[in-house]
C-alpha positions, 0 to 999 in steps of 0.5 A: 142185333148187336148193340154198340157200347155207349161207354165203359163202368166197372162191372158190379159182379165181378169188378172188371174194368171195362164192362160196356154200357149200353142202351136197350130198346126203350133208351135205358143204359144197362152193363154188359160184362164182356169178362163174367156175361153179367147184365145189369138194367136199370129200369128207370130214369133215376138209375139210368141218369146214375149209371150214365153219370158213373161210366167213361164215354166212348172215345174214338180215335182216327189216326192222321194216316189212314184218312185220304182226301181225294179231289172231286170226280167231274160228273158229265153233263146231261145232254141238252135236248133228249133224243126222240125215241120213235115208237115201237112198230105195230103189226096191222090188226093186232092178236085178234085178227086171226080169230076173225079171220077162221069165222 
């Protein structure tokens, strides 16, 4: 499963910029340097609230030009009264009949 980068530190192992921060199963930060594959966890709620107050957030920036509004779809309306469906033809006698009729 890939994990999403909840901010950026500089990497302790090999001091890149932009190690990705991000959390593991139990909901700790931990780096993960794209530029040397180091991991580094934190294990607890002291280290977790340090590296959390040391990394850069993740910011997201959508450009005006690419989101496009368009005008809602009118949803036909249900038709008032559901039409009747008759019920399917049965067969006089059913599956059993030929077996009562040999004896």
């Amino acid at each position: 499963m890939k994990k999403t980068p909840i901010g950026h530190v500089t990497c302790p192992v090999c001091d890149f910029a932009d190690a990705q921060v991000k959390e593991d199963k139990n909901g700790h930060a931990y780096i993960h340097c794209s530029d040397c594959n180091a991991q580094t966890f934190t294990r607890n709620d002291f280290r977790n609230s340090k590296l959390r107050g040391r990394m850069r957030a993740v910011t997201v920036t959508v450009p005006d030009d690419t989101v496009t509004v368009t005008a809602p779809v009118p949803v036909p309306k249900a038709p008032e009264k559901p039409v009747p469906v008759p019920p399917p033809a049965k067969k006089p006698g059913g599956w059993l009949q030929p077996l009562l009729a040999q004896g």
